[in-house]
ZAROPA-375840 format. One record per residue: residue number from 1; residue in three letters; x, y, z of N, C-alpha, C in turn. Coordinates in steps of 0.02 Angstrom, whole numbers, plus 50000, padded with zeros to 5 digits. Layout:
NUM ALA X Y Z X Y Z X Y Z
...
***
This chain:
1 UNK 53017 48371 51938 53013 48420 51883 52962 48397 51831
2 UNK 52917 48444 51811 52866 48432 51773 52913 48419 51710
3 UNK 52883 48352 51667 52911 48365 51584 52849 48389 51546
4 UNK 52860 48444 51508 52810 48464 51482 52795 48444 51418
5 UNK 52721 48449 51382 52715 48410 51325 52768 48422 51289
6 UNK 52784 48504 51270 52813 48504 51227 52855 48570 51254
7 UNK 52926 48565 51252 52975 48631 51309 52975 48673 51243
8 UNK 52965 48716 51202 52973 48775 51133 53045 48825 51173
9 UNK 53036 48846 51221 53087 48879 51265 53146 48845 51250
10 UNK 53166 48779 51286 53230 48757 51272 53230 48745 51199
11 UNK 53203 48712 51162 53206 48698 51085 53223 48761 51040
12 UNK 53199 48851 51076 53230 48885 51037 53285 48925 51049
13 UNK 53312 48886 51114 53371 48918 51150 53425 48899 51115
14 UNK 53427 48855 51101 53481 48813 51052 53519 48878 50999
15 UNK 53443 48886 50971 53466 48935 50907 53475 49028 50928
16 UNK 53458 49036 50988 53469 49098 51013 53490 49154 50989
17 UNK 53554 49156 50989 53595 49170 50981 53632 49197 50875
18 UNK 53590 49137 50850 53598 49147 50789 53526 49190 50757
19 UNK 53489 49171 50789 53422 49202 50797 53417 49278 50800
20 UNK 53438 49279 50855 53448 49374 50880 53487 49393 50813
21 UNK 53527 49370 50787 53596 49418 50742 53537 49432 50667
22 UNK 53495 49383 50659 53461 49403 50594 53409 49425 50595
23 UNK 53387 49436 50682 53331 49468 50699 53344 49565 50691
24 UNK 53384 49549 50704 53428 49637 50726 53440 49639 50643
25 UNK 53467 49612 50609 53493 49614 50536 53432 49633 50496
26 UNK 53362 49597 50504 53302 49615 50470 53294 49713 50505
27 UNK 53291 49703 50559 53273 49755 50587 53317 49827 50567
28 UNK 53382 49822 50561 53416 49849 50531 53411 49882 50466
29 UNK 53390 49805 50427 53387 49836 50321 53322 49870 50312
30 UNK 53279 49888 50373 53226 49917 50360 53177 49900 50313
31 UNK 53164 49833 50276 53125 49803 50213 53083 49747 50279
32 UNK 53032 49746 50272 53022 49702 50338 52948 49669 50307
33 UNK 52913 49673 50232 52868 49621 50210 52917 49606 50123
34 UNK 52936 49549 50114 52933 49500 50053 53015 49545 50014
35 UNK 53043 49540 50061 53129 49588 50062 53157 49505 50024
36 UNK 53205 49523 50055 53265 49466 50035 53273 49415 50058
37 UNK 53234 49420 50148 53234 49370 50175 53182 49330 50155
38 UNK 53143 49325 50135 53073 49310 50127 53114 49253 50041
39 UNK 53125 49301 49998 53135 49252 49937 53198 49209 49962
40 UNK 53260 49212 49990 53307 49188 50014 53252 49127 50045
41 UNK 53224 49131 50081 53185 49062 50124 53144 49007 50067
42 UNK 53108 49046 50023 53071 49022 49976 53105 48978 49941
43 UNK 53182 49000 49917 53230 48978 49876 53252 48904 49912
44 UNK 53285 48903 49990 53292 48859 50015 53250 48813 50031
45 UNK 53202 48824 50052 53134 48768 50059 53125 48742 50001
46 UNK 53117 48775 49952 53101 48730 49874 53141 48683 49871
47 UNK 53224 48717 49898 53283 48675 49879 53272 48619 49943
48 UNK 53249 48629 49983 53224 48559 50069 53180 48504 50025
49 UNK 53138 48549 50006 53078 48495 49980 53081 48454 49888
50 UNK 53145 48485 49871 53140 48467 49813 53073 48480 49765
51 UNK 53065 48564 49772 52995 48563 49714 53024 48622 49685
52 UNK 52993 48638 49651 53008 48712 49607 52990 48780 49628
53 UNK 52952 48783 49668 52911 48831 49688 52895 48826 49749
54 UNK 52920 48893 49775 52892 48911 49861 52858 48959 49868
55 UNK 52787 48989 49888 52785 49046 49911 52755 49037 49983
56 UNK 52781 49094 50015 52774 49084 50082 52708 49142 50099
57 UNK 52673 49110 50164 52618 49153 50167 52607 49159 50240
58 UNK 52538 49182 50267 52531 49210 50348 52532 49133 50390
59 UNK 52501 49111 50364 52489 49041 50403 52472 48971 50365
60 UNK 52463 48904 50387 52444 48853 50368 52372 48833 50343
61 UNK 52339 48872 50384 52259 48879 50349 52265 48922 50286
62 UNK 52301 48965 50269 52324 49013 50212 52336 48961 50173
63 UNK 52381 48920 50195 52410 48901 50131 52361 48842 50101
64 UNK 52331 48821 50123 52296 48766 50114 52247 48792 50079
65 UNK 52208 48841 50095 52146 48895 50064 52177 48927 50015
66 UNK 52233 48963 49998 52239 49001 49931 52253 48947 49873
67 UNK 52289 48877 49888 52280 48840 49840 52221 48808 49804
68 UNK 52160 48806 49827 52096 48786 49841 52075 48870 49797
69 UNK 52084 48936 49826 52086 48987 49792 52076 49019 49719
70 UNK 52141 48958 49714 52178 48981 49642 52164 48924 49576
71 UNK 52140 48873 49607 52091 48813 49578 52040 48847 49548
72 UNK 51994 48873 49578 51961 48899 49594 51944 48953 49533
73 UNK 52000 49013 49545 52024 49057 49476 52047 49023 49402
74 UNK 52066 48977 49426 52069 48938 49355 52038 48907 49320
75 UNK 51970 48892 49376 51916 48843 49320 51923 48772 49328
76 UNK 51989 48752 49373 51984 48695 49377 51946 48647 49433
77 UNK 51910 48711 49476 51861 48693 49506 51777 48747 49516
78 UNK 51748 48717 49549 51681 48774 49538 51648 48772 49614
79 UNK 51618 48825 49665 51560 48812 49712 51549 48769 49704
80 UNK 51542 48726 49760 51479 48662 49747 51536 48596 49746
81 UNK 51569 48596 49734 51621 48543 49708 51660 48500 49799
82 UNK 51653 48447 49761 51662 48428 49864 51744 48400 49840
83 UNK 51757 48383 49894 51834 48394 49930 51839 48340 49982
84 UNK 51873 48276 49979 51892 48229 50010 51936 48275 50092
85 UNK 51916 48269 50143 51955 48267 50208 51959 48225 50256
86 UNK 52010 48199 50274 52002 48171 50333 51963 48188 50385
87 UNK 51914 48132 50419 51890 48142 50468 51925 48169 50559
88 UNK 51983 48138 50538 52016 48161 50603 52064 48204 50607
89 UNK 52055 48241 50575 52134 48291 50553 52103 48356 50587
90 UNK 52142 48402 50594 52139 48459 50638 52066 48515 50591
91 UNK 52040 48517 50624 51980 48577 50587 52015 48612 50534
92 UNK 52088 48629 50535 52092 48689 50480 52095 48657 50414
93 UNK 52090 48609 50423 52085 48557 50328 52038 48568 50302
94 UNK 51972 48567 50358 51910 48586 50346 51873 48648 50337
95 UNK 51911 48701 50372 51893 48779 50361 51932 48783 50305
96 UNK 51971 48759 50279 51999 48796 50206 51958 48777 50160
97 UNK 51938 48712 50154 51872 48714 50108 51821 48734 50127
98 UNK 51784 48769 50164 51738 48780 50187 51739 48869 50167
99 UNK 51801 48901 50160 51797 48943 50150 51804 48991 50087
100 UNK 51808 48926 50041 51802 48933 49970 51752 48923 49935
101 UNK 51694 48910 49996 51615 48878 49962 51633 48813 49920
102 UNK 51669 48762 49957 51661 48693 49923 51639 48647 49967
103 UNK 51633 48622 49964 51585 48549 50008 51643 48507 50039
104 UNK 51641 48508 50100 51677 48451 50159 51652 48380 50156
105 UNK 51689 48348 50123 51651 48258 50121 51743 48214 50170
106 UNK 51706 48193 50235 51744 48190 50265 51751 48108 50260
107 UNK 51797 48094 50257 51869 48035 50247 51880 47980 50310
108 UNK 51842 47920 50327 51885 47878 50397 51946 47884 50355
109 UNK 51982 47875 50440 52044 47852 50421 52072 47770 50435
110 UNK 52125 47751 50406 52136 47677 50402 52160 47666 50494
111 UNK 52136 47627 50528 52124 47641 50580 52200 47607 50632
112 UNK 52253 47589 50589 52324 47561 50615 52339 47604 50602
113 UNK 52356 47650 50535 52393 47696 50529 52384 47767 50527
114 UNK 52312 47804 50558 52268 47850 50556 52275 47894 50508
115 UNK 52313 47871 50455 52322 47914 50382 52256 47872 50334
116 UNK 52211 47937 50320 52153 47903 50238 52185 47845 50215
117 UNK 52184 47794 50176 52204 47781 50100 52142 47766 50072
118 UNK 52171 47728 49989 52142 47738 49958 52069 47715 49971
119 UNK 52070 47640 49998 52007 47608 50018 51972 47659 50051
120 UNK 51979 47691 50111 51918 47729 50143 51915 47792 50092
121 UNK 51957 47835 50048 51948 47876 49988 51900 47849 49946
122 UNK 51900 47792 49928 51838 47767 49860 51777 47725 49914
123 UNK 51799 47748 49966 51711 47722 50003 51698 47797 49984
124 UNK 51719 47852 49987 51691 47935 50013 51664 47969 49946
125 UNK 51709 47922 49890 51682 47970 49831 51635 47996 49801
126 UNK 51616 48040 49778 51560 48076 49768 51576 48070 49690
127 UNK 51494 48088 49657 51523 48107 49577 51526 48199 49567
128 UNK 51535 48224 49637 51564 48282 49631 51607 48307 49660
129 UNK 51659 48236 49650 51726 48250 49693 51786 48299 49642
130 UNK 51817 48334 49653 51861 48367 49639 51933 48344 49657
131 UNK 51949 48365 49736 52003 48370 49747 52012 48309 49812
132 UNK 52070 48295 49824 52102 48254 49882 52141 48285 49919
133 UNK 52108 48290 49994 52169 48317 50038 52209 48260 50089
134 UNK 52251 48256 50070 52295 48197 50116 52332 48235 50159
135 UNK 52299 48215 50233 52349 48258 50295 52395 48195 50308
136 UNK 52455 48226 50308 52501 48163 50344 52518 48169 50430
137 UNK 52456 48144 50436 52459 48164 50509 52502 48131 50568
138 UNK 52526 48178 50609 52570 48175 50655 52641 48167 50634
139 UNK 52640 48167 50583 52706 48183 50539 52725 48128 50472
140 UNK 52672 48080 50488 52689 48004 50442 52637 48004 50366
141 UNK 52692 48007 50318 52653 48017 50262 52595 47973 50228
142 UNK 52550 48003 50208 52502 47972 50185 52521 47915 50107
143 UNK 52481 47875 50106 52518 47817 50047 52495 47849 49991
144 UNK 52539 47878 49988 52542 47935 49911 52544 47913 49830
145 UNK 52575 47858 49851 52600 47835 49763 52508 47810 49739
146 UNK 52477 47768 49781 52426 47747 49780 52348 47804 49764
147 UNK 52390 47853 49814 52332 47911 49814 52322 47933 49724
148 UNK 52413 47953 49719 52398 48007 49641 52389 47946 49599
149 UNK 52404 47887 49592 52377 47850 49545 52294 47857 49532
150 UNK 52269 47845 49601 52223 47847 49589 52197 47918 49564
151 UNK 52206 47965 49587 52173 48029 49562 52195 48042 49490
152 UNK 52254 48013 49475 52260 48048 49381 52227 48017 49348
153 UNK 52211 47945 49368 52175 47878 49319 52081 47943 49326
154 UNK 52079 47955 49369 51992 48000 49403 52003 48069 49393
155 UNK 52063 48086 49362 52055 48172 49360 52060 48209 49414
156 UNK 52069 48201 49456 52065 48232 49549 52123 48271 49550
157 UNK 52103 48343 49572 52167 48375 49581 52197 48340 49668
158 UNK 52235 48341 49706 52279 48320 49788 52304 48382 49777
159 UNK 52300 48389 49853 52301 48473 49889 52350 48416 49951
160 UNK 52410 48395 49972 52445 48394 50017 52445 48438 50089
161 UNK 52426 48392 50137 52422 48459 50211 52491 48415 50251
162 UNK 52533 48468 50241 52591 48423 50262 52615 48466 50340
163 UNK 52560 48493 50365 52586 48543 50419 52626 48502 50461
164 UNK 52613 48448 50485 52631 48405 50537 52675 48352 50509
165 UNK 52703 48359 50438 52761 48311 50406 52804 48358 50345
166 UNK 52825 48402 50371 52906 48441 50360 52972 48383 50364
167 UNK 53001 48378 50285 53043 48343 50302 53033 48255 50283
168 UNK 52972 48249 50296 52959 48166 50282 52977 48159 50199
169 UNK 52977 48090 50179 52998 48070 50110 52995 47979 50097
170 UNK 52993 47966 50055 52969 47903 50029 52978 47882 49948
171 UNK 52981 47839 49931 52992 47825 49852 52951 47897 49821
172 UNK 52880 47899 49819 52856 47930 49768 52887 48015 49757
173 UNK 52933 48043 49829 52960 48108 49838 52944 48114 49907
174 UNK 52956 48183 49930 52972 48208 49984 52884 48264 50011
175 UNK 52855 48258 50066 52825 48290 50082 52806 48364 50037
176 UNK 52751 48367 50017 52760 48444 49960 52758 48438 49893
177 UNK 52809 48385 49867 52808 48403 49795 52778 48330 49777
178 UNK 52752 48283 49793 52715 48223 49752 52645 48258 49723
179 UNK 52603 48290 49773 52556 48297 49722 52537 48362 49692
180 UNK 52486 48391 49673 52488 48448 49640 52518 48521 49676
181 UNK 52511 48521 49747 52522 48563 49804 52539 48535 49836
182 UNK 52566 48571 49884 52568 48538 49975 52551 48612 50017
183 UNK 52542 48596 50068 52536 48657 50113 52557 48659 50178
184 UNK 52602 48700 50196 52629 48683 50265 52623 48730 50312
185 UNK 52637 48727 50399 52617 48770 50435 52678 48786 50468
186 UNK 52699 48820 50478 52742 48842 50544 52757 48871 50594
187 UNK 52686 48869 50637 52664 48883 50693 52730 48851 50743
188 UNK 52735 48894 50788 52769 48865 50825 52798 48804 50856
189 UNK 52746 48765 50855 52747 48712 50896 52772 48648 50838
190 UNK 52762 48656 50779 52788 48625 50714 52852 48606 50716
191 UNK 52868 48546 50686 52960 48517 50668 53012 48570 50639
192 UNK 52984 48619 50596 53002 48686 50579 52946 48757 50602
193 UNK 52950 48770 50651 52931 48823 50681 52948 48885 50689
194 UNK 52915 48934 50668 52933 49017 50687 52937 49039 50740
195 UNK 52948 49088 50761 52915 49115 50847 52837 49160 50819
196 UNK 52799 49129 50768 52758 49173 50780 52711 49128 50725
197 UNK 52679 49161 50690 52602 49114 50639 52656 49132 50569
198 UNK 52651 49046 50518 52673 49070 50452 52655 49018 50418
199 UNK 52654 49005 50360 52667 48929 50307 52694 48956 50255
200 UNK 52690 48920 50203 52681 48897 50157 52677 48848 50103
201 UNK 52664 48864 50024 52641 48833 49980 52706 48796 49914
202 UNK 52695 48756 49927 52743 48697 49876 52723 48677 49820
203 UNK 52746 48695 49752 52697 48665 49711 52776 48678 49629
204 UNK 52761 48622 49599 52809 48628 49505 52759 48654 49477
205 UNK 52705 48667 49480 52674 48716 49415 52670 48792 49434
206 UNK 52710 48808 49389 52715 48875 49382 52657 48922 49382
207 UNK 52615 48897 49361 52565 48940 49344 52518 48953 49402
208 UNK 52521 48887 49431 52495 48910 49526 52516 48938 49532
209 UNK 52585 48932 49535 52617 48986 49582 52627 49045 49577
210 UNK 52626 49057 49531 52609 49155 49499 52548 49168 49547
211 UNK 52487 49130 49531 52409 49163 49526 52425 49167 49622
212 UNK 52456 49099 49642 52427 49109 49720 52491 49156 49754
213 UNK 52548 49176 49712 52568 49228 49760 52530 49288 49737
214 UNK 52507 49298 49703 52473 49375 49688 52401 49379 49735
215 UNK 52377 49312 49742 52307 49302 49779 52331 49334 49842
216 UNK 52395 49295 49872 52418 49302 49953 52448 49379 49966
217 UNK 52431 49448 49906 52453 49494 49911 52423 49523 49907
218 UNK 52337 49532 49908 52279 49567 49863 52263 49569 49802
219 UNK 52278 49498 49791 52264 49486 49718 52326 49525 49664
220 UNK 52364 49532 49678 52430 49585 49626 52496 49554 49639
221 UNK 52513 49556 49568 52554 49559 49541 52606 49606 49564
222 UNK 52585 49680 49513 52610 49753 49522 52571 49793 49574
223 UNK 52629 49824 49599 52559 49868 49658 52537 49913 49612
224 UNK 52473 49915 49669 52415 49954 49634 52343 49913 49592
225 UNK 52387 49857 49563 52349 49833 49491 52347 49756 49533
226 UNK 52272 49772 49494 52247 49694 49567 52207 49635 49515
227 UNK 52243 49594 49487 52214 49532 49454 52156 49510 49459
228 UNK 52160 49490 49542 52107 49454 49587 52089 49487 49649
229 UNK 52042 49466 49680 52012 49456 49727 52050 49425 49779
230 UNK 52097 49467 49796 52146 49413 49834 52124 49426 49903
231 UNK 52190 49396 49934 52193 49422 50030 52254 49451 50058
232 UNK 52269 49468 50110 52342 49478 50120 52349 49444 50177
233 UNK 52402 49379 50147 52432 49339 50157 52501 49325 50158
234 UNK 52539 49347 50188 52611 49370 50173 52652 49348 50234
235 UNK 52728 49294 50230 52758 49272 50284 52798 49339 50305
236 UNK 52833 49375 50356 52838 49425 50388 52920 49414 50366
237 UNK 52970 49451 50343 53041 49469 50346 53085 49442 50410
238 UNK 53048 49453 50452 53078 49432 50522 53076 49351 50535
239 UNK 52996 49335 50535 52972 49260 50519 53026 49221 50472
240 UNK 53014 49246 50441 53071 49205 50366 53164 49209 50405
241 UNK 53172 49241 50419 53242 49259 50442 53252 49186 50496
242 UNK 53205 49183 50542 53194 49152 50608 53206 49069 50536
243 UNK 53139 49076 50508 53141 49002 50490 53201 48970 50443
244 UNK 53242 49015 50412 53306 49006 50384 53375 48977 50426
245 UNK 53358 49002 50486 53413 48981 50540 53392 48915 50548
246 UNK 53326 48911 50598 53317 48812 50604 53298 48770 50546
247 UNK 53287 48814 50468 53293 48759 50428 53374 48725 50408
248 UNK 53398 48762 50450 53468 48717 50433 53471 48670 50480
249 UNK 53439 48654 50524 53453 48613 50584 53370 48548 50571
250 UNK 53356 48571 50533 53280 48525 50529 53298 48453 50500
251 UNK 53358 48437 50478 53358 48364 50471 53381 48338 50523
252 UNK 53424 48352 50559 53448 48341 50629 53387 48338 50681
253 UNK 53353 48392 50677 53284 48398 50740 53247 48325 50728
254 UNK 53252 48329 50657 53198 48262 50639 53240 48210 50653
255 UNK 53294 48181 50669 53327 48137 50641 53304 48137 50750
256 UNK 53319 48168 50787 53336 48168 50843 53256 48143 50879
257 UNK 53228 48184 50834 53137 48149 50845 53130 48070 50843
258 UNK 53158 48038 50801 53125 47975 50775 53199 47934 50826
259 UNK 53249 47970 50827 53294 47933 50864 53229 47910 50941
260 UNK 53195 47971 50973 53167 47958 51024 53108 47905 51011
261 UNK 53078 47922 50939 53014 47881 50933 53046 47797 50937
262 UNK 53100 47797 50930 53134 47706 50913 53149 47706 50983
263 UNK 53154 47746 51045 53170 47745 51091 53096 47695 51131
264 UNK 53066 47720 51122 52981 47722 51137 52958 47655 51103
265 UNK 52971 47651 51058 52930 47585 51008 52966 47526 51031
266 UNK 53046 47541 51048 53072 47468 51077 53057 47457 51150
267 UNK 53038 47495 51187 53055 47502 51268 52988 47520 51279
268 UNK 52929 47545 51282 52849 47530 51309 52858 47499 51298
269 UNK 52813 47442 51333 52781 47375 51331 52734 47355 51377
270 UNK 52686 47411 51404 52616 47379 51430 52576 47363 51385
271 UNK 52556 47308 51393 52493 47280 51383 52450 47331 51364
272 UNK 52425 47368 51408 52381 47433 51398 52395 47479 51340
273 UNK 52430 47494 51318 52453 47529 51270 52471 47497 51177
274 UNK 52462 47529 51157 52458 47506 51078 52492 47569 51056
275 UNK 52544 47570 51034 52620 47599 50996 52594 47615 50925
276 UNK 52617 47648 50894 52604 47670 50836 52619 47625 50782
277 UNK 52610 47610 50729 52614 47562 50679 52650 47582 50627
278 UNK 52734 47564 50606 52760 47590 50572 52789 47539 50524
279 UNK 52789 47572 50454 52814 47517 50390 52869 47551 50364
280 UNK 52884 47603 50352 52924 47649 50313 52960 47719 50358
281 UNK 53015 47698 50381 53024 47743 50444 53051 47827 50425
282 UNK 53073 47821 50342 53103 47883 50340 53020 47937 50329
283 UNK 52966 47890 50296 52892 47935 50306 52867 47951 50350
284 UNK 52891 47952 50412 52875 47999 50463 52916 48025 50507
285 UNK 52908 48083 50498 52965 48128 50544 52926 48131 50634
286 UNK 52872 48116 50661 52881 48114 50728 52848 48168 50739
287 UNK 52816 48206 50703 52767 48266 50744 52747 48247 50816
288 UNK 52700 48189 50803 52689 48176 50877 52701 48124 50869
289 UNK 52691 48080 50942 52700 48044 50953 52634 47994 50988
290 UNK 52602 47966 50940 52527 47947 50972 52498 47868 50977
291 UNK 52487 47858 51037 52469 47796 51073 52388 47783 51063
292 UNK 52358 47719 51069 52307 47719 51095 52298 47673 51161
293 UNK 52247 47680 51190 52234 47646 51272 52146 47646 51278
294 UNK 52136 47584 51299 52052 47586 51299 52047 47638 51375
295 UNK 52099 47645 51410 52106 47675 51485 52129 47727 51479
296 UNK 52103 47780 51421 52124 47854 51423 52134 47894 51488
297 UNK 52089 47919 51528 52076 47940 51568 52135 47926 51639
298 UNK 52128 47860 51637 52169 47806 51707 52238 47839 51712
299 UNK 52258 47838 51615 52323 47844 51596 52356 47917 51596
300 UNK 52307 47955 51556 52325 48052 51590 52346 48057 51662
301 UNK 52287 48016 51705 52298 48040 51772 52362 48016 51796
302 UNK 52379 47942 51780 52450 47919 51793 52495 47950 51787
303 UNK 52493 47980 51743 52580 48004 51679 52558 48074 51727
304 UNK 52508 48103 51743 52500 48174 51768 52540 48163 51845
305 UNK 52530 48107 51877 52542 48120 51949 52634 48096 51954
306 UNK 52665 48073 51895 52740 48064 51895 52766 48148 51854
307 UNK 52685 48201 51856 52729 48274 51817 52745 48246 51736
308 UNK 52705 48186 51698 52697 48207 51633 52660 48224 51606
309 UNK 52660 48277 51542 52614 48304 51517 52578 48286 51451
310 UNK 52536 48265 51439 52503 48236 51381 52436 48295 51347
311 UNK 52440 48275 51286 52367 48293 51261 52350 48274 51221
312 UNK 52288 48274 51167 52243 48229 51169 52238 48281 51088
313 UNK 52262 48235 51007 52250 48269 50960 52198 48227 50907
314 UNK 52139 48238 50895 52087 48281 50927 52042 48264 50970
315 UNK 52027 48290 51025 51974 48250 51062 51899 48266 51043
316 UNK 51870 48301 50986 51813 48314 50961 51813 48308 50884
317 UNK 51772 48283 50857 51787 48264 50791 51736 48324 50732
318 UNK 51775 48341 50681 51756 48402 50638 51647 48397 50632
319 UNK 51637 48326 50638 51580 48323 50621 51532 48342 50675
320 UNK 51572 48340 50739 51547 48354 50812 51556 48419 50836
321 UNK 51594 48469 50804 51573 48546 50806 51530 48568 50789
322 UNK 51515 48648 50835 51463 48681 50823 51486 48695 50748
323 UNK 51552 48719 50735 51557 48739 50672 51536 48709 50594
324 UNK 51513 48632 50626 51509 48613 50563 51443 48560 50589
325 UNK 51393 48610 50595 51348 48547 50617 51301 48545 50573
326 UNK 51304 48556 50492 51285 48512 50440 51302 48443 50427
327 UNK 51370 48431 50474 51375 48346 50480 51377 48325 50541
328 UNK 51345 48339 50564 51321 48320 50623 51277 48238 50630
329 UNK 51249 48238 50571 51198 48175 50545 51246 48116 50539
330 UNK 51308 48148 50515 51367 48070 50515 51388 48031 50566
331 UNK 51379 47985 50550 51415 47911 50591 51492 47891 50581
332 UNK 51538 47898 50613 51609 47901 50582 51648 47856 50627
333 UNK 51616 47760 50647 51669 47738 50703 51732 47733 50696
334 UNK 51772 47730 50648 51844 47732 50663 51840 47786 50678
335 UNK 51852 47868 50686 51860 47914 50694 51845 47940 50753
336 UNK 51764 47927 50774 51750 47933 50847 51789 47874 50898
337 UNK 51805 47816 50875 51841 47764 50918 51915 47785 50948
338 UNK 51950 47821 50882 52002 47838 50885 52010 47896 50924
339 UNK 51941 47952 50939 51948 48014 50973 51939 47995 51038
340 UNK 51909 47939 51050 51894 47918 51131 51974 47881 51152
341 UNK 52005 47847 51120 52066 47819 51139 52137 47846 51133
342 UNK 52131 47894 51082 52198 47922 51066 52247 47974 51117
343 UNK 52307 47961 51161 52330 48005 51172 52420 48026 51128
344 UNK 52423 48090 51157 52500 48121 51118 52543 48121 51182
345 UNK 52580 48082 51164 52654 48094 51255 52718 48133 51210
346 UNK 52739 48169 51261 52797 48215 51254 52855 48189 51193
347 UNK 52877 48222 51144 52935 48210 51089 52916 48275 51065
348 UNK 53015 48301 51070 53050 48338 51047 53125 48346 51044
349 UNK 53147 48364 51031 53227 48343 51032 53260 48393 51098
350 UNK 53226 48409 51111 53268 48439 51187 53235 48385 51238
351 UNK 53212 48335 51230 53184 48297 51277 53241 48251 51288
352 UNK 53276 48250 51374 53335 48231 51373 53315 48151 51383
353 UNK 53375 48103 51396 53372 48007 51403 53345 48019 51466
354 UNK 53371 48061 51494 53340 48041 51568 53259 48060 51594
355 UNK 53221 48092 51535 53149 48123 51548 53130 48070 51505
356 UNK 53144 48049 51445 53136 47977 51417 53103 47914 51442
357 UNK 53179 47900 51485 53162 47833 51534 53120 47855 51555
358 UNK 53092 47919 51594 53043 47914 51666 52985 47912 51621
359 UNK 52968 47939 51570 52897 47924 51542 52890 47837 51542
360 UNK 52957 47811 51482 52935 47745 51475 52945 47700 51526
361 UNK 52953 47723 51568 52939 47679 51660 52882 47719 51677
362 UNK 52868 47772 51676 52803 47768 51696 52748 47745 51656
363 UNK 52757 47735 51590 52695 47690 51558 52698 47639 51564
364 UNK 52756 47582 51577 52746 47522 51595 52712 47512 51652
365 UNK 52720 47536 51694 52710 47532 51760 52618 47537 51780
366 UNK 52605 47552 51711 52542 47591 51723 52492 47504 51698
367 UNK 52440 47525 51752 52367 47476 51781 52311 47525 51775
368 UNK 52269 47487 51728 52217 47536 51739 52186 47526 51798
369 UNK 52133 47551 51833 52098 47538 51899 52035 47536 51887
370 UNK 52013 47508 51925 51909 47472 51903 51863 47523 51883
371 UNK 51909 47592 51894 51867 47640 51856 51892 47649 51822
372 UNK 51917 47639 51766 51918 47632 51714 51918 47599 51635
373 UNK 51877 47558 51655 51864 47497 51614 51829 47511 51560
374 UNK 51777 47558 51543 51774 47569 51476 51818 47604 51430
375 UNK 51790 47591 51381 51852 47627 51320 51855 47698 51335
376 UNK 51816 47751 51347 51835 47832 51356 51872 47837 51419
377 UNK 51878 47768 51453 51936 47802 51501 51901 47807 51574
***
């Protein structure tokens, strides 16, 4: 039996059942954009994340871009103004600034724990830096206390991309509310997932949060009467209903994630393989689960021919798209090192002990072969 990267089928079978009753229930009250279900979700997530303010919107690139938006409307930023990103983080960190006309100044990451800090942040700085985006990627939070120190002592607004760390937490707070924003995604495949495209935006100042729910509506407030220049950006009645059911189950999902990741960190042990590097276990909830191997290639094909499924987050780096081949001129070796070695193996909480063991017996087991002796595998 194939184990697949990631089963979404069994993971939303669980909730089925409770699913359908508030699916039919939206469908029923006939209100089906920014009803009851919609503020009911807003209310609880604020109350998950411990911040003051939720608004929920179409997607994770949304949310990341209307905060950037609403900066923007306020004066507290201008065109032209560059924007700290990680070099290895998923393109949409980078299309949200990109689509606000601000400048992409891309970020190595610290190369044990593939989260920025501050050291590779004050190699990147510009004297027309603005803002900080800290992705906590693969679910493990970025060293935050360090980050906003540094940005209040420098004035720097932090824009949080917490798509891939729902749930994480650490002295300085909880994913979302440490720095000025956070922004989250809940694409399906996410620790809190919809059955369909959604996020949203986390933030204690009120005054964001007015400007960027009116942005995420066509700019309004009142219908009709349009502030701004907005977009329509809006999480769906149904969406919200869906994500209210498994946010009751999201400390458990997570708790059941990292149960597997301790499964994995005590029990691999090839040689070949290099385990993830962990200091603070409640700061990462387990999005993925990511290895490196100078024998990329050797190792897909292995784990492929025992029916496991792996993939590879990112195997092209933002500076190496067509989309962005104004940085194309950059040199980025941690980042390209890390895109030639990095793979993602299967974790989710429907992943039973017994699909477990067979991965971590089949990675022990695993030899690279004479073709594969360089680092890409």
């Amino acid at each position: 039996m194939m184990i697949p990267f990631l089963d979404l089928q069994t993971l939303n079978l669980k909730y089925q059942d409770d699913i359908k009753l508030v699916c039919n229930s939206v469908i029923e009250s006939g209100r089906y954009i920014r009803g009851e279900q919609v503020e009911a979700f807003e209310a609880e997530f604020s109350n998950f994340c411990h911040v003051k303010h939720t608004i929920s919107v179409g997607s994770g690139l949304d949310a990341l871009s209307l905060v950037l938006k609403a900066w923007l409307q306020q004066g507290k930023l201008k065109e032209g103004d560059d924007v700290l990103v990680p070099a290895n983080t998923f393109i949409a960190t980078a299309l949200a600034v990109s689509m606000n006309n601000l400048n992409v100044v891309l970020v190595e990451p610290d190369p044990k724990t593939f989260n920025i800090s501050l050291a590779t942040i004050k190699n990147s700085l510009t004297n027309k830096t603005k803002v900080i985006i800290p992705v906590h990627l693969y679910g493990k939070l970025a060293p935050m206390e360090e980050i906003m120190t540094f940005a209040r002592e420098n004035s720097l607004l932090v824009l949080e991309d917490c798509a891939q760390a729902v749930g994480a937490y650490c002295n300085q707070g909880y994913a979302g509310n440490i720095a000025d924003a956070g922004a989250f995604s809940f694409y399906p495949g996410k620790n809190l997932g919809a059955l369909g495209d959604g996020g949203a935006i986390t933030t204690n100042d009120k005054v964001l949060a007015d400007i960027i729910k009116a942005l995420s509506n066509y700019g309004s407030h009142d219908k009709y009467i349009h502030s701004y220049q907005g977009i329509n950006s809006r999480l769906d009645e149904i969406q919200a209903a869906i994500l209210r059911v498994k946010l009751k189950y999201l400390t458990s999902e997570n708790a059941q994630r990292a149960n597997i990741a301790q499964n994995y960190l005590q029990n691999i042990s090839s040689p070949f393989i290099e385990l993830p590097a962990i200091e603070d276990e409640t700061s990462h909830v387990w999005h993925l689960f990511v290895i490196k191997t100078n024998h990329r290639q050797a190792l897909i094909d292995h784990l492929a021919k025992q029916n496991i499924e792996t993939i590879i987050h990112y195997p092209i780096g933002i500076h190496r798209q067509k989309a962005y081949q104004n940085l194309a001129h950059l040199t980025l070796p941690e980042t390209e090192e890390l895109q030639e070695s990095i793979l993602s193996i299967p974790i989710y909480s429907s992943l039973t002990t017994v699909q477990q063991a067979q991965i971590i017996n089949t990675m022990n087991k695993f030899t690279p072969t004479h073709y594969s002796i360089n680092k890409s595998g």
